[in-house]
C-alpha positions in Angstrom: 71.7 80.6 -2.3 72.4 77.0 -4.2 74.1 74.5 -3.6 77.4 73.4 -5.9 76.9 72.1 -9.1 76.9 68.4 -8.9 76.7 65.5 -11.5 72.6 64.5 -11.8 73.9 60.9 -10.2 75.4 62.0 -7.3 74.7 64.0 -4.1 76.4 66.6 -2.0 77.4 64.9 1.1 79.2 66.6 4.0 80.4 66.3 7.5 77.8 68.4 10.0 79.4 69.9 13.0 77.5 67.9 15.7 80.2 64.8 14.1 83.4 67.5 15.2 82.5 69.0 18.4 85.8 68.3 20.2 87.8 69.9 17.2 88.2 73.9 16.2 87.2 75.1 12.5 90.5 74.9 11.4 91.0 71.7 12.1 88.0 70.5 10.6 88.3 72.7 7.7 91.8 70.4 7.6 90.0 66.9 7.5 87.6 67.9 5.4 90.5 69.2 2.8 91.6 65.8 3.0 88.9 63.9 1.9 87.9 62.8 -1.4 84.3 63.0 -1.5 83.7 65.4 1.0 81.7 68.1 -0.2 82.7 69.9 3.1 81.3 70.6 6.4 79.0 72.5 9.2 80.3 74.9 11.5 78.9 75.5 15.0 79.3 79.2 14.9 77.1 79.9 18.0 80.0 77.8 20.2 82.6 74.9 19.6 83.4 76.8 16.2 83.1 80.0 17.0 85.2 82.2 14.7 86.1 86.0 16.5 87.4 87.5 13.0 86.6 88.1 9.5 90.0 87.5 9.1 90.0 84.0 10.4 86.1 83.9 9.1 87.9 84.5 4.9 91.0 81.9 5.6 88.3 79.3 6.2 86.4 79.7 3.1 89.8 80.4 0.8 91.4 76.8 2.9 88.1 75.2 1.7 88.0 76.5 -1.6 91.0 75.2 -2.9 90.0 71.4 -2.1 86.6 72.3 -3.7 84.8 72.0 -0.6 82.6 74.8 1.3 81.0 75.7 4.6 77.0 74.4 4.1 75.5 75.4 6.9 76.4 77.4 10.4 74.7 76.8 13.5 72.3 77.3 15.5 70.3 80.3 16.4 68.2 78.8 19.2 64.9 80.9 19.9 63.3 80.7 23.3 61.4 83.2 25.2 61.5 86.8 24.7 64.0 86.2 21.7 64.7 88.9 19.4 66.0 88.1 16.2 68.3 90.7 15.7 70.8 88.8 18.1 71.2 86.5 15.0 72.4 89.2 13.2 76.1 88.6 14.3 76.3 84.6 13.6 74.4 85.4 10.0 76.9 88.0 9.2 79.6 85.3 10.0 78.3 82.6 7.9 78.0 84.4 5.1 81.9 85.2 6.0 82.8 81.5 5.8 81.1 80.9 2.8 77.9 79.4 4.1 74.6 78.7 2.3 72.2 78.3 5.8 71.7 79.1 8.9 70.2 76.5 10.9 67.6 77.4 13.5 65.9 75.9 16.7 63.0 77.0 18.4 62.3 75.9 22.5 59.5 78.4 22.8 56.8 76.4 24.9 53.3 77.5 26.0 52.7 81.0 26.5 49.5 80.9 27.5 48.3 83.5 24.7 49.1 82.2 21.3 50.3 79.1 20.8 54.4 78.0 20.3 53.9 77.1 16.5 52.2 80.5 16.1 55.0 82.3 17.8 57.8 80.3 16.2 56.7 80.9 12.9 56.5 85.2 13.0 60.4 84.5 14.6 61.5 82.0 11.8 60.0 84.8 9.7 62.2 87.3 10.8 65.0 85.7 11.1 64.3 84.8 7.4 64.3 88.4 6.1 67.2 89.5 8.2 69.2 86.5 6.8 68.8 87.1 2.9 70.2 90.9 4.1 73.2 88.5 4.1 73.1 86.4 1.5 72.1 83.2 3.5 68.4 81.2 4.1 67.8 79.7 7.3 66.6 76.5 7.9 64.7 75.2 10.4 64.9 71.5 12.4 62.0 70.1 13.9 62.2 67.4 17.3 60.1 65.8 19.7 61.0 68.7 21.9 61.0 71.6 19.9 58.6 73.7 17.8 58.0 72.2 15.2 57.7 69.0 16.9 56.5 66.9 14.2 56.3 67.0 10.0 52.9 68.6 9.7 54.3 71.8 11.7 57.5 71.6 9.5 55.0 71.8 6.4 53.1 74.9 8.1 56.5 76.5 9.2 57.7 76.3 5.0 54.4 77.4 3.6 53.9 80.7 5.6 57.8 81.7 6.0 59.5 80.2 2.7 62.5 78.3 5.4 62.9 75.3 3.9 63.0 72.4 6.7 66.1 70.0 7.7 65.5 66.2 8.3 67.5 64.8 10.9 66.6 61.1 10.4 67.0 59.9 13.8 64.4 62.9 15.1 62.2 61.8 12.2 62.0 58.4 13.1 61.7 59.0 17.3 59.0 61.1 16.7 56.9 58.5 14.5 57.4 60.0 11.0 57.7 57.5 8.5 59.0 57.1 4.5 55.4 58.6 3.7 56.1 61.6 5.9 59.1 62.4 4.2 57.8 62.5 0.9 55.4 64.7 1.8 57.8 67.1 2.7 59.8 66.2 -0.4 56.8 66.8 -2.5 56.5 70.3 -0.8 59.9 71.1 -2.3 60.3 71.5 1.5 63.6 69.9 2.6 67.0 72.0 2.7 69.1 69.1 3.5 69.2 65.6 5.6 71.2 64.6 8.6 72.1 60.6 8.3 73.5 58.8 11.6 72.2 55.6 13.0 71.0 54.7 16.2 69.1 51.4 17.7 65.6 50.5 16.0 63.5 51.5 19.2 64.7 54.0 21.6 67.4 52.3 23.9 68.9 55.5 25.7 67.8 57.0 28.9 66.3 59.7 26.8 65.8 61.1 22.8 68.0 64.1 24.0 70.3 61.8 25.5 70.8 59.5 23.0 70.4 62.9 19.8 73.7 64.3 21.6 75.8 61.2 22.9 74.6 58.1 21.4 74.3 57.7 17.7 75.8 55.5 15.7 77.3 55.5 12.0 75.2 55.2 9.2 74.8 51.8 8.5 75.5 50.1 12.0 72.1 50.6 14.1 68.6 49.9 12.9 67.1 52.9 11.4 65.5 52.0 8.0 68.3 54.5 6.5 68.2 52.8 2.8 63.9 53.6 2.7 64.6 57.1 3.9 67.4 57.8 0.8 65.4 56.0 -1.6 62.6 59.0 -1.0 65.3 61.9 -1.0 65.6 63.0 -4.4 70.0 63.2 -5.5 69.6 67.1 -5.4 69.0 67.2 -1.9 72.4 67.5 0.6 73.1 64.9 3.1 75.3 66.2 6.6 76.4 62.6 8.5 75.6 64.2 12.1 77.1 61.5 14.8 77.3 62.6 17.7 78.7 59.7 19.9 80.8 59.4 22.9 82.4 56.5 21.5 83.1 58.2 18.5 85.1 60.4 20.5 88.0 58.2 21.0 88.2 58.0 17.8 91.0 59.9 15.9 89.0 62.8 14.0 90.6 61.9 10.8 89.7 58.7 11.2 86.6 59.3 12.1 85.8 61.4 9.3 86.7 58.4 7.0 84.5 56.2 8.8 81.9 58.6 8.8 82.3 59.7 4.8 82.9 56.0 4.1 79.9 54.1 5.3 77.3 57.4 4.1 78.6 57.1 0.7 78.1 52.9 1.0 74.4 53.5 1.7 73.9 56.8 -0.6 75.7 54.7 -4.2 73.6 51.6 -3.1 70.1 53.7 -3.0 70.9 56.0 -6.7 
């Protein structure tokens, strides 16, 4: 599936579930319908925005519709040990309810002492790709220091032998040691589905990357990731999700937050066309 049309100047930019865990799908649907330049958002299907209806699953997408804005990707389908991918069969069936383009996916699979967790990831990611387009969606896969793909040149193998395309989150990128040069490879691969923007500290200042992934970023713009050398490699065709997920965000009123969010992306993405 494509993405909307957009003007050749501008990009798609939207607001990823990880930045609305504390709100339902309606609500967010609501913020998002409120927005001008919101593309629209990501849903957490597999918990915080579950949806337990097509009913409910159609309302979304018609809500979203009329603003112009749409569901870009649902989330996750985590694969770890013993996994079988028809399990995702029920969250795909769902996106494609609300609208969706992607599924995002996750592997944790570590050693297994007889092939190795890149090898074993990929046959799932396969899978999980052909059960997908049964549905009308692609899935995408995420690579982090602690997951497989760890690092850009296993997000390159996981595209060329399974057709996912891959999704950047920028902080993982750069805690991992990936660079601008990194990202153009996979851009030159016609390997990125989309990009997650936040900010976050120049060096590592959290008690851990996973600590800091799920409770400490900041808003684009306001930590000391070289954000503005990342966009200038991402061609305007490629979808940016502002994924903050912050405890101090939280206090924040969501609407608010949105703005903020929507605000200081669309700052740095006009200022790097």
């Amino acid at each position: 599936m494509t993405s909307p049309v957009r003007d050749s100047d501008s990009r798609n930019v939207y607001l990823a579930a990880g930045s609305f865990l504390d709100e339902s799908a309606e609500r967010l649907v609501d913020i998002a319908g409120g927005l001008d330049g919101c593309a629209g958002i990501g849903l957490r299907l597999s918990g915080e925005h579950a949806i337990d209806s097509a009913g409910r699953a159609h309302d979304i997408r018609s809500r979203l519709n009329e603003s112009d804005a749409r569901v870009f990707d649902a989330e996750v389908v985590r694969v770890t040990s013993g996994f079988d991918p028809r399990t995702a069969v029920p969250l795909m069936g769902r996106a494609s309810e609300v609208g969706a383009s992607h599924v995002l996916a996750v592997s944790d699979l570590g050693e297994s002492g007889v092939r190795s967790p890149l090898d074993e990831s990929i046959d799932v990611f396969a899978a999980l790709r052909d059960l997908a387009r049964e549905h009308g969606v692609d899935v995408a896969v995420e690579y982090m220091a602690w997951t497989t793909p760890c690092d850009v040149d296993g997000a390159l193998r996981v595209h060329a032998e399974t057709g996912c395309r891959i999704v950047v989150d920028l902080l993982h990128h750069t805690r991992i040691g990936a660079t601008t040069h990194d990202l153009d490879r996979l851009v030159r691969a016609d390997a990125v589905a989309w990009v997650q923007i936040c900010d976050a500290p120049a060096h590592l200042e959290a008690e851990s990357l996973l600590h800091e992934a799920r409770y400490g970023r900041s808003i684009p713009g306001e930590g000391g990731l070289p954000l503005r050398d990342f966009l200038a490699v991402i061609p305007s065709h490629v979808d940016i999700s502002i994924e903050v997920q912050s405890d101090r965000l939280l206090a924040v009123e969501p609407r608010e937050r949105a703005r903020r969010l929507l605000d200081a992306t669309l700052g740095l993405v006009n200022r790097t066309l």
